[in-house]
C-alpha positions as CSV (number, residue, x, y, z in Angstrom):
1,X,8.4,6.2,17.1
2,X,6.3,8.3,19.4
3,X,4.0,5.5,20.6
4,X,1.0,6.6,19.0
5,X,-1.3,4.4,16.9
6,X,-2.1,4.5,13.3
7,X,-5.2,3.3,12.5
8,X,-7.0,2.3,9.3
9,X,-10.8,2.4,8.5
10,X,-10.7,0.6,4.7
11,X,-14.7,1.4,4.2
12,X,-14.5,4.8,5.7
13,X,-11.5,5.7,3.2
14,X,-9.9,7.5,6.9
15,X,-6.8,7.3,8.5
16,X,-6.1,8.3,12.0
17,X,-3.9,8.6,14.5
18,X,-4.6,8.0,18.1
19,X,-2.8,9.6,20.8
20,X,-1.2,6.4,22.8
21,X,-1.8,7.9,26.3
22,X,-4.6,10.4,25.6
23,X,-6.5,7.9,23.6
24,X,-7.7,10.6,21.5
25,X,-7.5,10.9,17.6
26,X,-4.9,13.7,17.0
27,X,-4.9,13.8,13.1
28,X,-7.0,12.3,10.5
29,X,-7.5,12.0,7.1
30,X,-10.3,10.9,4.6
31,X,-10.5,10.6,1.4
32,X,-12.6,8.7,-0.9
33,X,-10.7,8.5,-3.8
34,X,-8.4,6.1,-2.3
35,X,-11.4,3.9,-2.7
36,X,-10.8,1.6,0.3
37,X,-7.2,1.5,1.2
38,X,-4.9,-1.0,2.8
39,X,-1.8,-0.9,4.4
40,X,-1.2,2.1,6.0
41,X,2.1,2.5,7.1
42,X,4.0,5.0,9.7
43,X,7.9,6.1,7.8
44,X,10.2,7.2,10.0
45,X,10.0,10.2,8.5
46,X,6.4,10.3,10.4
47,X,4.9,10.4,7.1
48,X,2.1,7.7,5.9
49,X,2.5,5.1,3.1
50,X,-1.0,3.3,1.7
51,X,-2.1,1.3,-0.9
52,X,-5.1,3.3,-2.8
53,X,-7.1,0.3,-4.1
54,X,-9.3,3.2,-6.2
55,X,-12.8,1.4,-6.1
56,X,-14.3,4.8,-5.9
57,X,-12.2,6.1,-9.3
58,X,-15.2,5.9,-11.5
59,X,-15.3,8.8,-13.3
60,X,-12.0,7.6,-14.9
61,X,-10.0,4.5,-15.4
62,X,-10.3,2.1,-12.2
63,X,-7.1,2.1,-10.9
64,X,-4.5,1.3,-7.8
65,X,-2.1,4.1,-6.1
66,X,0.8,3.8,-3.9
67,X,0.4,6.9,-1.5
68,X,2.9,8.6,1.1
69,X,1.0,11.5,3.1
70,X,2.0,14.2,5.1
71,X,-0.2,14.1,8.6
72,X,-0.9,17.2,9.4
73,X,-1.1,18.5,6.1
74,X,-2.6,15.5,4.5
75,X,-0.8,16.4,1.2
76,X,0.6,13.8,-0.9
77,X,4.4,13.7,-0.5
78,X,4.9,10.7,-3.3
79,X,2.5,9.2,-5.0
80,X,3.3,6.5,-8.0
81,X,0.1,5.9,-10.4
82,X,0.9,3.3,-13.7
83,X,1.0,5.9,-17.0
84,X,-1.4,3.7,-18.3
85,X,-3.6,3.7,-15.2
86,X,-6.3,0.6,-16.0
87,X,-2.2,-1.4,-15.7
88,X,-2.0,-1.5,-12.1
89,X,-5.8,-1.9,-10.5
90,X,-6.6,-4.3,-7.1
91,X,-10.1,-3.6,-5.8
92,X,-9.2,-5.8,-2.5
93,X,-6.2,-6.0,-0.7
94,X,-2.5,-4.4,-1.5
95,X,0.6,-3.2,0.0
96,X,3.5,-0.6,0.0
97,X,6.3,-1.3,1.5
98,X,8.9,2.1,1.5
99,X,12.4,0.5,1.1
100,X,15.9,1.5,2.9
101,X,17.5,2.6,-0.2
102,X,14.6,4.8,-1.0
103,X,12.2,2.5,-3.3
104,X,8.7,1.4,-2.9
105,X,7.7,-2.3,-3.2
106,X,4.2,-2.5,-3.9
107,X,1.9,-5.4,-3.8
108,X,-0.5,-5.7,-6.9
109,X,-2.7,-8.3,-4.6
110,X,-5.7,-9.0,-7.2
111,X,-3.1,-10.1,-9.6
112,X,-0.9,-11.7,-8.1
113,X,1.9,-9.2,-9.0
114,X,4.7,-7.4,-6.9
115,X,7.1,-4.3,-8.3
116,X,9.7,-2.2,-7.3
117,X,9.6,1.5,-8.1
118,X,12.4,4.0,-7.2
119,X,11.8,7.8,-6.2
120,X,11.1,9.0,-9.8
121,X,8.8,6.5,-10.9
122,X,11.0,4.5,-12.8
123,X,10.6,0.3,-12.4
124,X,13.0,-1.9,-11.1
125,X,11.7,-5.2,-11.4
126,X,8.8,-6.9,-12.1
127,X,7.3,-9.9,-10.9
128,X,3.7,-11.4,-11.5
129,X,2.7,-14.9,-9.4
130,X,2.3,-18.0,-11.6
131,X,0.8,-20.2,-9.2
132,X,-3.2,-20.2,-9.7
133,X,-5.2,-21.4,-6.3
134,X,-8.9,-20.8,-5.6
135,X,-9.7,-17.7,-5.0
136,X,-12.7,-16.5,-2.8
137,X,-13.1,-12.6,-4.3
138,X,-12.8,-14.3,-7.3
139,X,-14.9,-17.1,-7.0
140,X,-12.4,-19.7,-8.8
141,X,-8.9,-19.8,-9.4
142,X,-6.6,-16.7,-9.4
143,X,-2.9,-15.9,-8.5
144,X,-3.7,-13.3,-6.0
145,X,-1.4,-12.6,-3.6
146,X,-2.2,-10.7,-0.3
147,X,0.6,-8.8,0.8
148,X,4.6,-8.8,-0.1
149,X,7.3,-7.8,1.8
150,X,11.2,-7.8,0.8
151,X,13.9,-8.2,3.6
152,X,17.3,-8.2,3.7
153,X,19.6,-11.1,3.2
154,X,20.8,-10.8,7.5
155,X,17.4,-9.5,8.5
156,X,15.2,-11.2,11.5
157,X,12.9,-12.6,9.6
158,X,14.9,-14.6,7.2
159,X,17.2,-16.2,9.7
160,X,20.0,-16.6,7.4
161,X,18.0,-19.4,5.6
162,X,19.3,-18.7,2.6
């Protein structure tokens, strides 16, 4: 949009955003109860999506979050957390994708699962990997998956291949 960088530091729990020209950090955000998140994404809206992994949620359920942020602010503009939080947990990895229609697809990576989640929290669809293949963070087999994206039937990447 404006040229300038979004950055993500997973251990530090910090997002930033780097001035393109400048090179300096212009806004920047930590928090470590996202517990090492992944997938930080700009909206055109010039708000932030990110996966929450929640490895630092210990004094509760261990669990995942999909999170959109206001920079500036920092305050959560959307958030979706499962009702029944220990549901929807993947230490490693993850991904939110914001939709055109207004949904979120969000990568479960650990398990292998992908769902679709509109404004109000309500689920769309629900998909869990069957395949099993080693998996390092596992340290034997696993159906993880590490990110998912959905695209459009005409869109670039699929090439009308279907």
């Amino acid at each position: 949009m404006d040229g300038n960088v979004l950055i993500s530091f997973r251990h530090l729990d910090t997002i930033a955003i780097i001035d393109k020209d400048t090179k300096d950090i212009i806004w920047s955000l930590t928090d470590r109860a996202w517990g090492h998140q992944h997938h930080a994404n700009m909206l055109p809206s010039g708000n932030i999506t990110i996966f929450a992994n929640g490895m630092n949620n210990l004094d509760q359920p261990l669990h995942s979050r999909a999170i959109e942020l206001t920079p500036g602010s920092g305050e959560i503009a959307w958030e979706y957390v499962d009702p029944q939080r220990w549901t929807f947990f993947s230490p490693v990895m993850g991904g939110v994708q914001r939709l055109p229609n207004g949904n979120t697809l969000i990568c479960e990576a650990l398990n292998g699962r992908v769902f679709e989640v509109t404004p109000d929290h309500q689920m769309v669809w629900d998909y869990v990997c069957p395949k099993y293949h080693p998996v390092q963070v596992l340290h034997g087999p696993g159906n993880a998956l590490f990110r998912a994206y959905r695209y459009a039937a005409d869109s670039p990447e699929i090439g009308n291949r279907l």
